[in-house]
VONUMAR-159435 format. One record per residue (C-alpha): x, y, z. Coordinates in Angstrom, 3 decimals, padded with zeros to 6 digits, always signed. Example, Ala and Ser with C-alpha at 12.3 -4.5 7.8 and 13.67 -1.06 7.14 Angstrom:
<bakols>
       xx       yy       zz
 +012.300 -004.500 +007.800
 +013.670 -001.060 +007.140
</bakols>
This chain:
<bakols>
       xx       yy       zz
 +000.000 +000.000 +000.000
 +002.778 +002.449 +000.850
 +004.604 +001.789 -002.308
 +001.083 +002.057 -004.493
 +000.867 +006.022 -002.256
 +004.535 +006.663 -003.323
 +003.975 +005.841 -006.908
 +000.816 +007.938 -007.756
 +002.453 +010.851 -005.063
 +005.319 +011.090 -007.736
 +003.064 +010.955 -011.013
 +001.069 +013.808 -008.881
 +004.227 +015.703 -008.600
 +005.312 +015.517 -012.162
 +002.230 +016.552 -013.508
 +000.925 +019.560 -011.008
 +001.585 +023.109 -011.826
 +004.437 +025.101 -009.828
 +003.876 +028.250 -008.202
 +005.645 +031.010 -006.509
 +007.582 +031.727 -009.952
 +007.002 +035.562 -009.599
 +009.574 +038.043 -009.560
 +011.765 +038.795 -006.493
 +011.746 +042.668 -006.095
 +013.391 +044.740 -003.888
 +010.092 +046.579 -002.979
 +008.555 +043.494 -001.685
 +007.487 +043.811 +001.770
 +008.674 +039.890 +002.489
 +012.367 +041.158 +000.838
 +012.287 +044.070 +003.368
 +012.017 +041.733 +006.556
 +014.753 +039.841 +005.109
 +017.326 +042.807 +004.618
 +016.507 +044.506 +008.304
 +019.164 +044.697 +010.704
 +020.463 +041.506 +012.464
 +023.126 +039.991 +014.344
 +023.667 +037.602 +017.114
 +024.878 +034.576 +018.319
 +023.591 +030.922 +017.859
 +026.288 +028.399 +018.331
 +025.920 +025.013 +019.743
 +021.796 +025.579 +019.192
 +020.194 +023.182 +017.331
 +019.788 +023.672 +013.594
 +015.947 +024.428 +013.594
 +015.983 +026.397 +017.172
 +018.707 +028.360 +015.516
 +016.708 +028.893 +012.345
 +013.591 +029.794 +014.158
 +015.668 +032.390 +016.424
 +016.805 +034.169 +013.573
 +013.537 +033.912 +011.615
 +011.797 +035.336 +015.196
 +010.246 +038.758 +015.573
 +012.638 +041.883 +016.809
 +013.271 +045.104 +016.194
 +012.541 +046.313 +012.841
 +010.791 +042.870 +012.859
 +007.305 +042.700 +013.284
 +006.580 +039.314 +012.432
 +007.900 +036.203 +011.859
 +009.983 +035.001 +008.790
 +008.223 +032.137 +007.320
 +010.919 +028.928 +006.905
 +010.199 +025.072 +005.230
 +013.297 +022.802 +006.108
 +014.246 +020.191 +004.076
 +012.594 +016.883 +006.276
 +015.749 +014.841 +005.658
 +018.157 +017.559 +007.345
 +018.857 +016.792 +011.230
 +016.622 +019.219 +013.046
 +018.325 +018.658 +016.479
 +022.353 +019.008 +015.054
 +024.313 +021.709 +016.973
 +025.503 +024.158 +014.689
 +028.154 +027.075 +015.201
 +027.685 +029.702 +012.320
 +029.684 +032.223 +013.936
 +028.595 +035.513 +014.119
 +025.773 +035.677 +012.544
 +024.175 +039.169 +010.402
 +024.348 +041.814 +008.945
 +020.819 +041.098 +007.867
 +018.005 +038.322 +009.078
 +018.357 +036.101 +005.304
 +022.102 +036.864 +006.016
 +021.891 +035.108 +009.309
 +019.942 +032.413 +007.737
 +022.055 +031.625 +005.203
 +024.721 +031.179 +007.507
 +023.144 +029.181 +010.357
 +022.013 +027.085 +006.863
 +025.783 +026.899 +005.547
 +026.647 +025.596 +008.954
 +024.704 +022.379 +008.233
 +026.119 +022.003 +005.159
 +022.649 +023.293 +003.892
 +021.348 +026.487 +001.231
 +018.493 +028.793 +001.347
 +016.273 +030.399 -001.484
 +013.600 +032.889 -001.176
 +010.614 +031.935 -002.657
 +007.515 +033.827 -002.014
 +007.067 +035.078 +001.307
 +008.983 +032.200 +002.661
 +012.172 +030.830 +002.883
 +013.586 +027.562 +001.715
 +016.051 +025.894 +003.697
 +017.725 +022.266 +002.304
 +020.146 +020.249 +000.603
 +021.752 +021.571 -002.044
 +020.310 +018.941 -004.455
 +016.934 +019.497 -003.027
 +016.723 +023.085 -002.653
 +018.105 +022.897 -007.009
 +014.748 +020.207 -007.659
 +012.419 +022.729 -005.744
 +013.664 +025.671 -007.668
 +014.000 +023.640 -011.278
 +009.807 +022.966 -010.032
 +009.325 +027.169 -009.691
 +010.944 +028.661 -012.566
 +011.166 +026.359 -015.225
 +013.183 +027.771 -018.383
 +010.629 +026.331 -020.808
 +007.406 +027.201 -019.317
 +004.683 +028.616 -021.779
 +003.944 +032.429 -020.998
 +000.242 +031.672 -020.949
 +000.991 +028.932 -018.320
 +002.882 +031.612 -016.139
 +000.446 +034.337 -016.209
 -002.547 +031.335 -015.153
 +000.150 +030.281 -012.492
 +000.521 +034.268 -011.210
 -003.317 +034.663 -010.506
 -003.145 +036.148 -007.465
 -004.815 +034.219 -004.461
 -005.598 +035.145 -001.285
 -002.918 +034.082 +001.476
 -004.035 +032.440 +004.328
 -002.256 +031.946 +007.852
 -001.536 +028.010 +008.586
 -001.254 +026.550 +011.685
 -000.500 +022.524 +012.884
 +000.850 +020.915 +016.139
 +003.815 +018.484 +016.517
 +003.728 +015.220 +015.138
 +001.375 +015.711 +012.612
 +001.079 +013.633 +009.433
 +001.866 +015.257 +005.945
 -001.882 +014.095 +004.985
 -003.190 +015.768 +008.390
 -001.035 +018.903 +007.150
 -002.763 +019.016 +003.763
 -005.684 +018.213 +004.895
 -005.466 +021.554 +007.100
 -004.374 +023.010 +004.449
 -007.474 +022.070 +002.290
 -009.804 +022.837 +005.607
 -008.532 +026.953 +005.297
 -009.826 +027.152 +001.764
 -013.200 +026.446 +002.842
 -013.712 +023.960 +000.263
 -012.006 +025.551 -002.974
 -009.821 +023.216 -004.850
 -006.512 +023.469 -005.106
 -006.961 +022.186 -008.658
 -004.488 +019.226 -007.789
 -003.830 +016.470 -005.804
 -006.874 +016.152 -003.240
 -007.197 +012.397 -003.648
 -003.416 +011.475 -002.896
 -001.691 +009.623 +000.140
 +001.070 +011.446 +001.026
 +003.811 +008.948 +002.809
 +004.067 +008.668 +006.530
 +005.862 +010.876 +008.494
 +005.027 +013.083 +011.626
 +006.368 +016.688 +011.131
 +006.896 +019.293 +014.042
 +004.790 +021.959 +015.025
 +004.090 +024.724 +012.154
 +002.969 +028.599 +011.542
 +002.934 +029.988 +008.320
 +001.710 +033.816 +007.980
 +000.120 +035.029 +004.981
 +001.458 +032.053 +002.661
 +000.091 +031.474 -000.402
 -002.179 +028.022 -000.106
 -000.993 +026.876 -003.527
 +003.224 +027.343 -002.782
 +002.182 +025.787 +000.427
 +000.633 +022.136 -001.104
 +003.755 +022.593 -003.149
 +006.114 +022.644 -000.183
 +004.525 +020.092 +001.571
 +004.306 +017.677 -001.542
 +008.040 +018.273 -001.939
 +009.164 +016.993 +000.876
 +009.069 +013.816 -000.782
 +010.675 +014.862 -004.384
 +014.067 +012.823 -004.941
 +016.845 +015.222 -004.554
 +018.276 +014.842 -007.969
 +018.634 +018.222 -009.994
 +018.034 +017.694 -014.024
 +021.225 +020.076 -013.894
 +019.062 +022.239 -016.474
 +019.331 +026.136 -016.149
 +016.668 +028.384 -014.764
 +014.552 +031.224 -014.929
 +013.767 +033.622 -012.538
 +012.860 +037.464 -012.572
 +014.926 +040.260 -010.473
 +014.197 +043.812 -009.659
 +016.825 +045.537 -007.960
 +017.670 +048.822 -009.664
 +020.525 +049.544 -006.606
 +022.891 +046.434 -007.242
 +023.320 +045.836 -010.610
 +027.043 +045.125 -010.040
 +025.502 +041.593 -008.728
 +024.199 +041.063 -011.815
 +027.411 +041.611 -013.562
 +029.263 +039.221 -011.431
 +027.099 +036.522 -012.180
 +029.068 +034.913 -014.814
 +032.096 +034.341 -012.547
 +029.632 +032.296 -010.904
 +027.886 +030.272 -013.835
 +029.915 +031.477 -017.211
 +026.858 +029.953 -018.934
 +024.314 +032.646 -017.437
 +021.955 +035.188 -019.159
 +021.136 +038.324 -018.260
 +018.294 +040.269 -019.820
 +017.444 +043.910 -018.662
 +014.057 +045.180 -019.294
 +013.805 +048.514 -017.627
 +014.201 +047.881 -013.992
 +013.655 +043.958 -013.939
 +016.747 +041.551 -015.015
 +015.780 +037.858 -016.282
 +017.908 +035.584 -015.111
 +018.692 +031.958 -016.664
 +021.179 +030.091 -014.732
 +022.252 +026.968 -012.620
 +020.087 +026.695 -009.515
 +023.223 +027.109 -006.922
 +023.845 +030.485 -009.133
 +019.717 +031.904 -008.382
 +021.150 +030.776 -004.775
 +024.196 +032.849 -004.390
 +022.501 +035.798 -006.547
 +019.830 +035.873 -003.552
 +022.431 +035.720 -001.288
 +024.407 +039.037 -002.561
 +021.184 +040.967 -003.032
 +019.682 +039.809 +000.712
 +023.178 +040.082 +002.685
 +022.984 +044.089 +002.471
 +020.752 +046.251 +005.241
 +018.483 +048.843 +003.338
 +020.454 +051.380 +004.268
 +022.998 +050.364 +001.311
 +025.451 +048.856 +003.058
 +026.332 +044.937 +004.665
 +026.261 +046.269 +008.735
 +027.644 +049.662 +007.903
 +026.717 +052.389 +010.595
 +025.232 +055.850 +009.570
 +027.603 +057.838 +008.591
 +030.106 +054.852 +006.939
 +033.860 +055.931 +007.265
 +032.696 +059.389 +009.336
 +032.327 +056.659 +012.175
 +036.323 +056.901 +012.303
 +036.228 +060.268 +013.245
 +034.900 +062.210 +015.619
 +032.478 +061.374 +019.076
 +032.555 +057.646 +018.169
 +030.904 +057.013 +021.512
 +028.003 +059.763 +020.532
 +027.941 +057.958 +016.964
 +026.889 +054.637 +018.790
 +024.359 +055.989 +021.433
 +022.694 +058.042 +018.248
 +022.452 +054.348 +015.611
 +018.845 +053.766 +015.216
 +019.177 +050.409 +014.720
 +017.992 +047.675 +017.307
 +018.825 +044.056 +018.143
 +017.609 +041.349 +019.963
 +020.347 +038.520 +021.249
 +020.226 +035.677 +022.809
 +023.522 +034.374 +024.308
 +024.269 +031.215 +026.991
 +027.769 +031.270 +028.374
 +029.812 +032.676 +025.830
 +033.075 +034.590 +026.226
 +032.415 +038.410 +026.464
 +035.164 +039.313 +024.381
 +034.079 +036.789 +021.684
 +030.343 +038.704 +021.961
 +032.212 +042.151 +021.832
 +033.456 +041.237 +018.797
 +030.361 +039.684 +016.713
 +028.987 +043.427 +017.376
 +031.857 +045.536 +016.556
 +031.828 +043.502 +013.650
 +028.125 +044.761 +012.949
 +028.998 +048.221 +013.478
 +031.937 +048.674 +010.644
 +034.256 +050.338 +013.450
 +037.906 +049.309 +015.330
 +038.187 +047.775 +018.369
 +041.078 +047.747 +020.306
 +041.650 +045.436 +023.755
 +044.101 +046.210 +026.210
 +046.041 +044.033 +027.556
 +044.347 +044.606 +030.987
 +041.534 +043.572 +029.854
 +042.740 +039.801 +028.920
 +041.400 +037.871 +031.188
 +038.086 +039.628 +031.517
 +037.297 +038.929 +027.786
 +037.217 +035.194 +028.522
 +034.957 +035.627 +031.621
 +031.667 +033.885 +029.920
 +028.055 +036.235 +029.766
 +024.616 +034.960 +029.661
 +021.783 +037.578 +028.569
 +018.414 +037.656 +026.459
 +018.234 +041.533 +025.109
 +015.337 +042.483 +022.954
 +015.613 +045.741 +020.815
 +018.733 +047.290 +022.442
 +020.726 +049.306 +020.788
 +024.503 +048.473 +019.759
 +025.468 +050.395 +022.549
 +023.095 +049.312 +025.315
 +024.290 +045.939 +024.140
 +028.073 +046.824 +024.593
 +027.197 +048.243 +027.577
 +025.270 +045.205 +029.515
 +028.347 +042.781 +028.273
 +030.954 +045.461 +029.751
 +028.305 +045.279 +032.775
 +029.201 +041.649 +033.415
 +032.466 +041.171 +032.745
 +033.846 +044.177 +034.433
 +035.084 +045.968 +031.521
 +035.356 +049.744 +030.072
 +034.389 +050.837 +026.855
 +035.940 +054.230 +025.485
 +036.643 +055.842 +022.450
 +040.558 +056.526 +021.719
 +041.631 +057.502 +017.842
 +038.660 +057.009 +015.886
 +038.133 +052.988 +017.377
 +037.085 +051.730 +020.722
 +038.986 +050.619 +023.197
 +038.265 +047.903 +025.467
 +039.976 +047.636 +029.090
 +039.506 +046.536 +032.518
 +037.023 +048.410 +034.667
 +039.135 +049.382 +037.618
 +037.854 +047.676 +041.083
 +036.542 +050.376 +043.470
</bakols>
């Protein structure tokens, strides 16, 4: 019976019509929440709490990223991205890199897998050959829904919820179809589009081997067309077609990946992590400079060395740090602290709190030493 499910689940597949094959646009309010403001640190969480902590609401955002992992990546494997930043798909793509995994935007969510799986899913989206009367049926626009299910629930109870928010409309596909076993963890999906959503869950179960075919996939992002340029060191096959502000892309799936990740890994104020005011940062009331950043972050860190913390921020803020050597053995005292929208310098300040340290600004950098004991 299971093998009978599995064989008319992958005629199903083959045969259904992708969505999500829009263009990715720099206007787009899911693009915005991906290039806010973000850094932190992560290491030794486990892959999906990690994911979900950088995909979580803070600061500039308001709501939660949505994110569909791969099912046959280990949810539970420690990973140690490093710093992570300067922006939340930034962050993402490195907590993914640290589990030997890539991510792709797709439409208002964010796909996180295999290499070879991530390649069939986007090979499904934006197929090179697909008839323009197809695309503009597939683009209809319909109404996105908020989806909800609890832990250990089945891929048929998921699409079955799924088909429960439509209130009885078709998804035009599938509705007859045993999905195989498997019990998933707990989900929330905000304002996802029902059809990309059957889509997801059905390809969990696609084989992860690309057709290595090229393709196709629409760009508007009038502000980093340098990107676009340096796509051919990346696939020397790729096209590039400009019309007015949009460039059509054709080219290797891992190419559409590292093209998202250039155009995603910059803050929209125009620069990876750089502070107002870029180089002006060297000069002047540095200290003033760091009170007066608008930006906000939220952290989460469990016993990790304060100078290592110090560091993943300074990194953030495109400024020199300098440590005395007083303050040695102080940087390796270990901190603990939640912080939710602090500012870079109220989040200097509560590390310098705990491990006794000082926090000036000496020749255009800061410098870190031991706070003298009273």
């Amino acid at each position: 019976m299971l093998l009978l499910a599995a064989f008319c689940f992958g005629f199903w597949w083959r045969g259904k019509t992708a969505s999500a094959g829009g263009p990715l646009t720099h206007s787009q309010a899911f693009v915005q929440r991906l290039t806010v403001s973000h850094t932190g640190l992560v290491d030794g969480r486990g892959f999906r709490e990690a994911i979900r902590i950088a995909a979580s609401p803070a600061g500039e955002l308001t709501e939660p990223i949505n994110v569909w992992i791969d099912r046959h990546v280990n949810p539970n494997a420690p990973v140690s991205p490093g710093p992570l930043g300067p922006t939340r798909y930034a962050s993402l793509s490195r907590i993914a890199a640290a589990a030997d995994c890539v991510c792709v935007p797709l439409e208002n969510c964010v796909l996180i897998g295999r290499a070879d799986w991530v390649a069939v899913m986007l090979e499904r989206f934006f197929p090179v050959d697909e008839n323009r009367a197809d695309r503009e049926r597939v683009q209809r626009r319909v109404a996105p829904i908020d989806l909800q299910w609890p832990d250990l629930t089945t891929p048929d109870e998921a699409m079955q919820r799924l088909r429960q928010q439509l209130a009885g409309q078709s998804l035009g596909y599938g509705e007859t179809v045993s999905l195989p076993h498997d019990l998933w963890p707990e989900v929330s999906m905000k304002r996802i589009d029902p059809r990309l959503m059957a889509e997801l869950i059905a390809g969990q179960f696609a084989a992860a081997e690309p057709s290595g075919k090229p393709i196709r996939r629409s760009y508007s992002f009038p502000r980093n067309r340098r990107v676009f340029a340096s796509l051919a060191e990346v696939d020397s096959q790729s096209v590039v077609q400009t019309e007015g502000v949009r460039q059509s892309v054709t080219a290797t799936p891992a190419a559409h990946v590292w093209l998202c990740q250039q155009l995603l890994a910059v803050t929209d104020s125009g620069g990876a992590g750089e502070m107002r005011g870029g180089a002006a940062a060297q000069a002047g009331d540095l200290i003033a400079r760091l009170r007066d950043d608008p930006r906000t972050f939220s952290m989460t860190v469990r016993n990790e060395p304060a100078g290592r913390v110090i560091q993943t921020l300074v990194a953030s803020m495109n400024v020199q740090c300098r440590f005395d050597g007083s303050a040695e053995p102080r940087l390796k005292q270990r901190v603990s602290f939640t912080a939710k929208d602090q500012s870079l310098w109220d989040l200097l300040r509560l590390i310098a709190d705990q491990a006794s340290l000082k926090i000036e600004a000496a020749e255009g950098s800061l410098r870190i030493s031991a706070e003298e004991d009273s």
